[in-house]
N, C-alpha and C positions, 0 to 999 in steps of 0.2 A: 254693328256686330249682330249676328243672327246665331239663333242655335237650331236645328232639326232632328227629328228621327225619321230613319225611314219607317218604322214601326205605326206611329200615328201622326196627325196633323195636329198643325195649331186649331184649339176651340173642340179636335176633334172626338174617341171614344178611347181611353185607354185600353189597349188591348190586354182580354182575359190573361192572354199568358204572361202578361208580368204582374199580376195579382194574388191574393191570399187565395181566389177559385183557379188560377192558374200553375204554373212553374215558379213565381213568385222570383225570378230572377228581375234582371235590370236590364233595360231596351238600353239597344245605342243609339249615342247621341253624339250629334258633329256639329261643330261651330266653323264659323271663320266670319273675318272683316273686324278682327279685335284692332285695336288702337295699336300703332308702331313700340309704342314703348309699357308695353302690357309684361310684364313680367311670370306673371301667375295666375290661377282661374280658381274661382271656386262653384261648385256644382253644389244647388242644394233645392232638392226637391220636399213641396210641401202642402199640404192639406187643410185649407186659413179654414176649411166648412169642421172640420172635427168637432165633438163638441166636449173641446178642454179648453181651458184659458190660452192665449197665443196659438189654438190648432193643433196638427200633430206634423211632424218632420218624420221622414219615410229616410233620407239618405242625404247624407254630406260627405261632400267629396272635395279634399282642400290642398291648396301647395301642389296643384296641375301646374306645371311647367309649361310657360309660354310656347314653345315648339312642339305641344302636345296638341290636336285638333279634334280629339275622338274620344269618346268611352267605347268600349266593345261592349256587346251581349253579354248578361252573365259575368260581372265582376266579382272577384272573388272575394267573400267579407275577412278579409284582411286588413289589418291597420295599417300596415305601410303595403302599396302594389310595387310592381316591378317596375314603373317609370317615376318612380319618388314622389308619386301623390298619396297624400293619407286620406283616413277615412276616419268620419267621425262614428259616436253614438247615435241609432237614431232613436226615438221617442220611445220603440220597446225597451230601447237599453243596451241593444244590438249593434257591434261595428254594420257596416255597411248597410248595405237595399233590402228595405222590406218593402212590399209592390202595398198597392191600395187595396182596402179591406175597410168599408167605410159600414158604421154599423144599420146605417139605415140611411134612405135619399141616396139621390145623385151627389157628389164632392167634387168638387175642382183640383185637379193637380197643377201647381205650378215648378214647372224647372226653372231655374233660375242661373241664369252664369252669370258671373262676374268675374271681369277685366281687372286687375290689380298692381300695383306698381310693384309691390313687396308682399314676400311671404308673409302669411299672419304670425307667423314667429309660437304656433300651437304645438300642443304633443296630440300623437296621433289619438284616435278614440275620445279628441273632447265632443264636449254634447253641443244643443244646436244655439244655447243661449250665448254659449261663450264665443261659439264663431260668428256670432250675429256683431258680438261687441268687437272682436279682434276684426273686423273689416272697416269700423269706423275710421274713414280719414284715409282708407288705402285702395278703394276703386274707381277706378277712370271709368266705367261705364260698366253695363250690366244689359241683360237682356232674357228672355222668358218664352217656354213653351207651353203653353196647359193644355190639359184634355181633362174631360170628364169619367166617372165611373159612377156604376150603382150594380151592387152585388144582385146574383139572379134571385128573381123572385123579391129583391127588396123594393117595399114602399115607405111611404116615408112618414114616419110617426114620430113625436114629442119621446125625445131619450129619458126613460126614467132615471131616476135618483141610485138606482142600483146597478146601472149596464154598465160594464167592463169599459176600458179605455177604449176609444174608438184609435182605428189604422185607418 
């Protein structure tokens, strides 16, 4: 299974425009060579350099219907879309995609899909701990895009005790 964007490459730069210095919408993303008996995907992109405990989760995207191959540009932060995929909470507290905004240094983005036998059986808008546990025991395989980001002008210094949640 593979995932792409035409947007950026694997390892490569997240592009400005789907960032908090950009448009801040969501790039598209295409898969294929999932497993014959793949039922459902989940999309969840995430930020393991933040600096909170477990990272920060930018967008979870769950109950993608097996005969689904794509995300468009610019998904709508909607809890249920029009092809019955939901959207979870992401780490601001926000249904859908909020792009990278990492508060200092370069961060690693990774996308993530996964291949599923069964719906995770969620209500739409849960947050990222609970779809982390509702996949256990339900994906046949998985697979990952990352790229990097560092906001203009950032360098990268020791996060005080007082700095706002890192995106």
């Amino acid at each position: 299974m593979r995932i792409q964007s035409p947007a950026f490459q694997h390892e490569g730069e997240f592009p400005k425009r789907y960032t908090c210095e950009g448009e801040n919408i969501s790039p598209e993303l295409s898969w294929e060579g999932a497993a014959k008996e793949t039922k459902f995907f989940v999309l969840i992109l995430h930020d393991p350099d933040a600096p909170r405990r477990n990272g920060f989760t930018h967008w979870l995207l769950y109950d993608i219907p097996a005969a689904i191959d794509r995300v468009r540009e610019n998904v709508p932060r909607h809890e249920q879309l029009a092809d019955a995929a939901l959207q979870g909470r992401n780490d601001s507290g926000e249904i859908g995609y909020t792009g990278p905004c990492p508060p200092t240094g370069r961060h690693r983005y990774f996308t993530r899909l996964y291949a599923l036998r069964e719906k995770l059986g969620l209500p739409a808008g849960a947050a990222a701990d609970e779809v982390q546990i509702a996949l256990d025991g339900k994906v046949i395989e998985q697979c990952e895009l990352m790229a990097t980001y560092q906001k203009s002008g950032a360098t990268f210094r020791e996060p005080s005790k007082q700095s706002h949640a890192a995106r």
